[in-house]
DODOMI-613625 format. One record per residue (C-alpha): residue number from 1; residue in three letters; x, y, z. Coordinates in Angstrom, 2 decimals. Example, Ala and Ser with C-alpha at 12.3 -4.5 7.8 and 13.67 -1.06 7.14 Angstrom:
<atoms>
<atom 1,'ALA',<12.30,-4.50,7.80>>
<atom 2,'SER',<13.67,-1.06,7.14>>
</atoms>
This chain:
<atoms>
<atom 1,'UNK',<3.57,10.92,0.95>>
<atom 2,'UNK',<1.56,9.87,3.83>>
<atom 3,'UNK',<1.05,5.86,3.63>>
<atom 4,'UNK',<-1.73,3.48,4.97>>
<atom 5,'UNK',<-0.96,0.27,6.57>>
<atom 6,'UNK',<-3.61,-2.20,6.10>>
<atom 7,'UNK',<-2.46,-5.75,6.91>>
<atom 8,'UNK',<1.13,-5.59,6.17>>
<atom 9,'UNK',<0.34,-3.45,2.99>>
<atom 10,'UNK',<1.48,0.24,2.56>>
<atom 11,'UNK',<-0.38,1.95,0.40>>
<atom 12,'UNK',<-0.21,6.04,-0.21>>
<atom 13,'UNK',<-2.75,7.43,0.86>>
<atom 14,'UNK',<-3.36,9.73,-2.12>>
<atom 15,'UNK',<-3.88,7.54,-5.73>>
<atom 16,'UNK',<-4.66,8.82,-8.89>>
<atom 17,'UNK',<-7.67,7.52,-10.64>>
<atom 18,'UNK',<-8.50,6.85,-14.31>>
<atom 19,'UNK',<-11.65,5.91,-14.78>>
<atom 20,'UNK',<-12.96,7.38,-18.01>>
<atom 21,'UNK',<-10.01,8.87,-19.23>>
<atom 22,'UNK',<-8.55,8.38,-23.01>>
<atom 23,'UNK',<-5.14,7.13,-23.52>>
<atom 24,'UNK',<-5.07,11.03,-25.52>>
<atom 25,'UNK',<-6.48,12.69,-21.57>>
<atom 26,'UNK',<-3.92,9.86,-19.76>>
<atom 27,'UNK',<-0.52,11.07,-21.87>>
<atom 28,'UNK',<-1.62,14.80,-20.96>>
<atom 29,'UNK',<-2.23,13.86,-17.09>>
<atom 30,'UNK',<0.37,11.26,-15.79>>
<atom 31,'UNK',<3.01,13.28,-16.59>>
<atom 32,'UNK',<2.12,16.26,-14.61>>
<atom 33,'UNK',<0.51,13.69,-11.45>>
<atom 34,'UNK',<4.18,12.76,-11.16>>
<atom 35,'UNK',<5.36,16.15,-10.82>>
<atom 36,'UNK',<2.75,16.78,-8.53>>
<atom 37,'UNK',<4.07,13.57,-6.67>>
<atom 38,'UNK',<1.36,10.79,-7.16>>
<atom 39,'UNK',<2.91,7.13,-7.39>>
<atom 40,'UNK',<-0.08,5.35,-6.42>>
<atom 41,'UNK',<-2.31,5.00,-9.90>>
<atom 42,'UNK',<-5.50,3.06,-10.03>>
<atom 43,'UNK',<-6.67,1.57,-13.32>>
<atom 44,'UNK',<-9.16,-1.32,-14.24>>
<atom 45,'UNK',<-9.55,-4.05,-16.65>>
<atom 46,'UNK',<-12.74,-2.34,-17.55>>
<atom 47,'UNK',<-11.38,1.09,-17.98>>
<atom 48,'UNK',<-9.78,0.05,-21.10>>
<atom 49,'UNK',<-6.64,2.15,-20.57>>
<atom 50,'UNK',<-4.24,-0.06,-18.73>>
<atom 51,'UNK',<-2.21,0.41,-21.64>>
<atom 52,'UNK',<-2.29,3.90,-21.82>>
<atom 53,'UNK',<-1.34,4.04,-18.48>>
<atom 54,'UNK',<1.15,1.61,-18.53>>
<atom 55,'UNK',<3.41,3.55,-21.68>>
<atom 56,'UNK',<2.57,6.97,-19.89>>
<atom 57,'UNK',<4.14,5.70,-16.88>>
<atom 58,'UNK',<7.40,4.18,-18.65>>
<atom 59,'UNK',<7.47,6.79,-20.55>>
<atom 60,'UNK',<8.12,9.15,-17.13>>
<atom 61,'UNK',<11.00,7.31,-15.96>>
<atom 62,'UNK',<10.24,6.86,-12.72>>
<atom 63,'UNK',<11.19,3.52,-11.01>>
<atom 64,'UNK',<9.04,0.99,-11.15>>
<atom 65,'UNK',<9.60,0.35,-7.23>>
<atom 66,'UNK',<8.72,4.08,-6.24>>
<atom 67,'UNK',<5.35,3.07,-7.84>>
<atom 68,'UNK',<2.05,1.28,-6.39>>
<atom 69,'UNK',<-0.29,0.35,-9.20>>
<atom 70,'UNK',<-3.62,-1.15,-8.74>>
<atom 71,'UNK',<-5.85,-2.69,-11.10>>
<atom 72,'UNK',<-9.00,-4.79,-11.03>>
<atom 73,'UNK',<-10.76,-8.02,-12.21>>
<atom 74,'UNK',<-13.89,-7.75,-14.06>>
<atom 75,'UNK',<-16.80,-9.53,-13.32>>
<atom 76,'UNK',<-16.99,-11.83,-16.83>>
<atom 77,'UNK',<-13.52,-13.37,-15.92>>
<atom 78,'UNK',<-14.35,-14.37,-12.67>>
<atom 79,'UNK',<-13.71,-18.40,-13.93>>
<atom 80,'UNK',<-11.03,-20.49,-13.25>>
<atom 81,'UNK',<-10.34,-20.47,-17.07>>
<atom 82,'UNK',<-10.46,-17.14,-17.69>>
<atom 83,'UNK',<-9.07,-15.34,-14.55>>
<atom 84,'UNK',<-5.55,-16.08,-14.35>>
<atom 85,'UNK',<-5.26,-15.21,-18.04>>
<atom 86,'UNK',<-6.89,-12.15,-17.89>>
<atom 87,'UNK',<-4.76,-10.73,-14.99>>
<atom 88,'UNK',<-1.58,-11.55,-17.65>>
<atom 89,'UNK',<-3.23,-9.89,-20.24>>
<atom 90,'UNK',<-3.62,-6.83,-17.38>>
<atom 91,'UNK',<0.37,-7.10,-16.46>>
<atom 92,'UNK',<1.18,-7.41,-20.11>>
<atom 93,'UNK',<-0.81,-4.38,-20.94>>
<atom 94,'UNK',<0.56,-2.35,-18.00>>
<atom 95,'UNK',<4.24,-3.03,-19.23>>
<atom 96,'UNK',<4.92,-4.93,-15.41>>
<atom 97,'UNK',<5.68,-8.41,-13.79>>
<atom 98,'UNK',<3.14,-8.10,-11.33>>
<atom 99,'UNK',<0.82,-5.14,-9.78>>
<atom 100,'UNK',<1.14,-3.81,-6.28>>
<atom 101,'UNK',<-2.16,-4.64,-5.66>>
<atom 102,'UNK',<-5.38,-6.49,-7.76>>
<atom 103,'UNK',<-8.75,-6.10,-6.69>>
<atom 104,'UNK',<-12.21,-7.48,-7.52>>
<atom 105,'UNK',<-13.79,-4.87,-9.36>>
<atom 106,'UNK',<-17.27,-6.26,-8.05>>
<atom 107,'UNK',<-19.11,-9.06,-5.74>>
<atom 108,'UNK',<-21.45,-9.63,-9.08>>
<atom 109,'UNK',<-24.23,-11.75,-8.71>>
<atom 110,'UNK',<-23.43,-15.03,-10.24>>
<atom 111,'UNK',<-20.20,-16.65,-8.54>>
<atom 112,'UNK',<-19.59,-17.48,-4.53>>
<atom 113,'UNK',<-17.62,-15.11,-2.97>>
<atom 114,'UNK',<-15.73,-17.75,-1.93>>
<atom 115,'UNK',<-15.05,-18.80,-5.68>>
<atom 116,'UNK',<-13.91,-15.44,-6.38>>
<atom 117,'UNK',<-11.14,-15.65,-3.61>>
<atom 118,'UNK',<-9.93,-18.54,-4.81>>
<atom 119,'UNK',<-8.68,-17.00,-7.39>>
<atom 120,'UNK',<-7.52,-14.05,-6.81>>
<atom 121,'UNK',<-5.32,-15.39,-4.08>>
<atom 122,'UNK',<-4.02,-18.12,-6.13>>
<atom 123,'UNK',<-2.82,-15.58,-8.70>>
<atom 124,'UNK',<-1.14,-13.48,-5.75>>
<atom 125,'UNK',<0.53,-16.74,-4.69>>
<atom 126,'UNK',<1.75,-17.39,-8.26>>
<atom 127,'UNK',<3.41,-13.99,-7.83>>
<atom 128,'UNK',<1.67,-11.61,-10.39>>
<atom 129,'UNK',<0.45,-9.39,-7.22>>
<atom 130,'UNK',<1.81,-8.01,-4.11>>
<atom 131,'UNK',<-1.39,-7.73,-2.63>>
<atom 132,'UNK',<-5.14,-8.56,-2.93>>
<atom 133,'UNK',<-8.52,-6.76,-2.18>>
<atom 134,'UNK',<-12.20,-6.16,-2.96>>
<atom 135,'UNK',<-14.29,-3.48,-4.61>>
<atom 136,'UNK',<-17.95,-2.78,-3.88>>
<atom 137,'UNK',<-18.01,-5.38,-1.47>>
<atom 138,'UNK',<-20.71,-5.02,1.79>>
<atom 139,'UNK',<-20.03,-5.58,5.23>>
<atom 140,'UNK',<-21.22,-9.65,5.27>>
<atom 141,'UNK',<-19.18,-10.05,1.34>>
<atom 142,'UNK',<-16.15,-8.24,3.25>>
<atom 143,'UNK',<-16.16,-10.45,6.42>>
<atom 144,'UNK',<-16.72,-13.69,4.48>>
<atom 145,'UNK',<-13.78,-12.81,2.37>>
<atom 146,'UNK',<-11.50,-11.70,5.17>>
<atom 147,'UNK',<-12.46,-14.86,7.15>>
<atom 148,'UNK',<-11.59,-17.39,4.24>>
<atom 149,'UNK',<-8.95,-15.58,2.13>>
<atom 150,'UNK',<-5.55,-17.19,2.15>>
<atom 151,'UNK',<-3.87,-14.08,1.21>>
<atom 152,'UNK',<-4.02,-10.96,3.47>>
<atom 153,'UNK',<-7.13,-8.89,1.85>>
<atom 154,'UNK',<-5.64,-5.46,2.22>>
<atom 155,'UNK',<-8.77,-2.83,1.12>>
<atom 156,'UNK',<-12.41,-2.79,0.21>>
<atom 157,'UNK',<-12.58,0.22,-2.53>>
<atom 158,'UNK',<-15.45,1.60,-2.44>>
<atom 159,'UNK',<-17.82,4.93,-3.50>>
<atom 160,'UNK',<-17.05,7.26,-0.16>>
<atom 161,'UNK',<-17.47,10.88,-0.55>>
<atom 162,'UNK',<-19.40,13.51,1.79>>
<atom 163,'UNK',<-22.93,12.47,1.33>>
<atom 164,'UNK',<-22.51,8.55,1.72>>
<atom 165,'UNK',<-22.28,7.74,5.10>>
<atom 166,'UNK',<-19.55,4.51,5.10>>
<atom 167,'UNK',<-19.20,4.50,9.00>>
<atom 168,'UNK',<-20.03,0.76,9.20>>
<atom 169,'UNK',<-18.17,-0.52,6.89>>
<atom 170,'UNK',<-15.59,1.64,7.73>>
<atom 171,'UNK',<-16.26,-0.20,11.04>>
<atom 172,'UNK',<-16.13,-3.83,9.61>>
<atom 173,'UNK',<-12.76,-3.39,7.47>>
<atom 174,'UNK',<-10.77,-1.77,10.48>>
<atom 175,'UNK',<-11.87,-4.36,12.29>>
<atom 176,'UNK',<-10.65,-7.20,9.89>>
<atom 177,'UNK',<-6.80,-5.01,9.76>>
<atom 178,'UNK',<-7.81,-3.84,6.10>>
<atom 179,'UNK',<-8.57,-0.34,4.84>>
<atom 180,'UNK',<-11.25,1.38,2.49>>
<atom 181,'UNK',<-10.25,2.91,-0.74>>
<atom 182,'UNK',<-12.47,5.57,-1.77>>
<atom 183,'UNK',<-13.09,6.28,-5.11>>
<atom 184,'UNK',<-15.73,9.35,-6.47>>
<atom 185,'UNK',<-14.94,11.55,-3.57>>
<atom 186,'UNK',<-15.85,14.49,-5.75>>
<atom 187,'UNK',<-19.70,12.71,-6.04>>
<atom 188,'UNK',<-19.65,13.40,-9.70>>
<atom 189,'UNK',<-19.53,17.14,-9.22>>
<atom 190,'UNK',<-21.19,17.64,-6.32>>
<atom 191,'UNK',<-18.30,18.68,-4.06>>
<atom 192,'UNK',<-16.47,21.37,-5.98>>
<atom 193,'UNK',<-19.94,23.68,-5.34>>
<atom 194,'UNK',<-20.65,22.67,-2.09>>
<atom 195,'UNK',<-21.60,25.70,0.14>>
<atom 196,'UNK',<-19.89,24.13,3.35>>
<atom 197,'UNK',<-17.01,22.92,1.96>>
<atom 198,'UNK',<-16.27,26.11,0.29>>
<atom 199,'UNK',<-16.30,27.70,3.68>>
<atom 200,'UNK',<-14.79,25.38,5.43>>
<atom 201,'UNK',<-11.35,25.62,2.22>>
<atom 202,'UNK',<-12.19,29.51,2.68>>
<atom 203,'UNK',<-10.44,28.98,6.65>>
<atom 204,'UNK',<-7.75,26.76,5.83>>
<atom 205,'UNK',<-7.14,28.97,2.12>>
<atom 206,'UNK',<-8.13,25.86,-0.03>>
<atom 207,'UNK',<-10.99,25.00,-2.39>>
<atom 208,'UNK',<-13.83,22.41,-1.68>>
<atom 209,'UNK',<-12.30,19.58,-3.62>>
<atom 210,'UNK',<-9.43,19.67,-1.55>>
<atom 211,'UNK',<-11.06,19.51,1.69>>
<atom 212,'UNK',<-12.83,16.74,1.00>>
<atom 213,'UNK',<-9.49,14.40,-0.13>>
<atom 214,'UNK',<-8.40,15.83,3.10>>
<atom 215,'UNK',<-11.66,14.79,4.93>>
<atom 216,'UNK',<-11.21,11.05,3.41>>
<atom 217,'UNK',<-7.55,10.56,3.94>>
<atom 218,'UNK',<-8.05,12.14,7.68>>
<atom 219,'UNK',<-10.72,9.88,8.22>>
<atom 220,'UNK',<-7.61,7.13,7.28>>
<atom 221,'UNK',<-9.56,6.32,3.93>>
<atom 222,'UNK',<-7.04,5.90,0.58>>
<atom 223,'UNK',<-8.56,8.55,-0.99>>
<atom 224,'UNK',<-8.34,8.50,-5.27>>
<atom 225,'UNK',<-8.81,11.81,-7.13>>
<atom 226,'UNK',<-8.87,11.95,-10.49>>
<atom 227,'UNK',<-9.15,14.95,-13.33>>
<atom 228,'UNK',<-8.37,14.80,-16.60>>
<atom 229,'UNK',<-7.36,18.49,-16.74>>
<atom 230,'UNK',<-3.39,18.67,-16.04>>
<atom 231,'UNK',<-3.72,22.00,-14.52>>
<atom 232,'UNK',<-5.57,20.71,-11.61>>
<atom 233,'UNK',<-3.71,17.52,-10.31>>
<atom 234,'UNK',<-1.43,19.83,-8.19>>
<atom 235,'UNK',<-4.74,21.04,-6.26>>
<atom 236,'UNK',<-5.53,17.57,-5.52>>
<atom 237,'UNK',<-2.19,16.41,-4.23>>
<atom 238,'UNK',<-1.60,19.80,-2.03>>
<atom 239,'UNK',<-3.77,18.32,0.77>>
<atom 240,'UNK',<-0.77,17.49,3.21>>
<atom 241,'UNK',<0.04,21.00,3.92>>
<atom 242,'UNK',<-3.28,21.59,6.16>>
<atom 243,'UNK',<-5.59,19.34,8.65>>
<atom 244,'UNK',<-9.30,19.62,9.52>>
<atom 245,'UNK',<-10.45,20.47,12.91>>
<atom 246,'UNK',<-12.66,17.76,14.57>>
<atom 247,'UNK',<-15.47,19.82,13.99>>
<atom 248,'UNK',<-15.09,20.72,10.54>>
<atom 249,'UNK',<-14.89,16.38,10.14>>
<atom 250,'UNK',<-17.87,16.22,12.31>>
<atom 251,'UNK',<-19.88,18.83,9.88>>
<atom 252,'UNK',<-18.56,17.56,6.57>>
<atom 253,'UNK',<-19.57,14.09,7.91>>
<atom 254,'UNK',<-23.17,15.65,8.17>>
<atom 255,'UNK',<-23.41,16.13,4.85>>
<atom 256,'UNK',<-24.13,12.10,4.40>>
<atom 257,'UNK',<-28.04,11.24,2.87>>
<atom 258,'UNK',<-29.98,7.84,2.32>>
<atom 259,'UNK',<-29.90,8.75,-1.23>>
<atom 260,'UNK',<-25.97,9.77,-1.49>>
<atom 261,'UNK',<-24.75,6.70,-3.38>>
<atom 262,'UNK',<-24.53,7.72,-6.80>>
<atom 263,'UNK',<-23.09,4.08,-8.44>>
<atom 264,'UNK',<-25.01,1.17,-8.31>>
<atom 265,'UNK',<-25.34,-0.88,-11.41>>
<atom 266,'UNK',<-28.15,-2.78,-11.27>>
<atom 267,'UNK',<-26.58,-5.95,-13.29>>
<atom 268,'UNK',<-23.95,-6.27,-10.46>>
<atom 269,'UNK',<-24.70,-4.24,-7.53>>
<atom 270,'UNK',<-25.20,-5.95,-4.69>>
<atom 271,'UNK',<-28.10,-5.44,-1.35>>
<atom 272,'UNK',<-26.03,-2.57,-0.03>>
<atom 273,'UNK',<-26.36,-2.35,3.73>>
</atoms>
């Protein structure tokens, strides 16, 4: 599978996502994502399922170095009491020694971003992550972090999908060596019955979902997908075979709105740019 480098990091450019999904939906799914030839899964502290995730993975028998698994910090354990122990509780959970790659779920709105990288890179030095990176962070959070971090900050994963327009901080992360992640490319339903990305998957003989993973990981974003529905994870992974004309980027790229960004919780959001 087509990989990413973003400061040293290689990362596949296609993960699989389970936000929202029961350890029940997670037993039925992983299985076939790995026949469909996903090793790049992307869980959360938050999701509740890093468990799940962890025995459906074992439980394929794949090795655990053909693998990159990401998870994430969430915001309550962002103290130097509680963070280190919950990212053990996260490797202990997932079955592993240490993650491919930990995140900050969120900037929150309570500790200094430079507080928060602290920690995370003193639990990547202690050796219970490969890499480090940010979630929902904006252009001035990203920079500050880049700028300080000891540890190589390797992606900001953020909401990116066809009507969110990301082009600056696109911008600010390739300029600081890192990459986005993009995570609810589908926009919560909105892309599987879009009119132009129907007819754009009409020319190339593929469906709207799959143009725009295509669209993201052409644009050199780490796209996730996600679906709980085993039937359709070898759709999403069967965007290699075809690329996108420039213009069919430049359209698709049109589709962006002011009001496109669909997550933003008000407790931890922060001013988006």
């Amino acid at each position: 599978m087509l990989t990413v480098n973003a400061n040293g990091a290689q990362i596949p450019a296609l993960g699989f996502g389970v936000f929202r999904m029961s350890a029940d939906e997670l037993e039925r799914v992983v299985p076939a994502a790995i026949e469909a030839g996903f090793r790049h899964f992307d869980t959360a502290q938050f999701y509740d399922n890093e468990a799940a995730l962890g025995r459906a993975i074992r439980a394929s028998g794949i090795p655990r170095d053909d693998l990159f698994l990401t998870t994430k910090v969430w915001v309550d354990r962002y103290d130097p009491e509680r963070f280190a122990p919950s990212v053990d509780e996260s490797l202990d959970r997932l079955g592993v020694d240490q993650v491919d790659l930990l995140l900050l779920h969120w900037s929150g709105r309570e500790v200094p971003i430079a507080d928060q990288i602290a920690m995370i890179g003193a639990v990547a030095e202690d050796g219970k992550t490969r890499h480090v990176g940010v979630s929902n962070y904006t252009i001035a959070q990203l920079e500050e972090a880049a700028a300080i971090s000891r540890v190589p900050i390797v992606t900001d994963q953020v909401e990116y999908h066809p009507y969110i327009d990301q082009t600056r901080l696109k911008a600010a992360a390739e300029r600081a060596g890192l990459a986005l992640t993009g995570y609810f490319v589908m926009a919560d339903g909105q892309v599987p019955k879009d009119p132009l990305l129907a007819e754009i998957g009409r020319a190339h003989g593929k469906s709207a979902a799959q143009v725009a993973l295509r669209w993201a990981v052409q644009s050199g974003v780490i796209a996730l997908s996600k679906t709980a529905n085993p039937a359709r994870v070898a759709e999403n992974a069967a965007i290699f075979d075809f690329a996108l004309e420039e213009a069919e980027m430049t359209r698709i790229a049109g589709l962006a709105r002011p009001d496109g960004r669909i997550v933003n919780p008000a407790a931890i959001a922060p001013d988006w740019d």
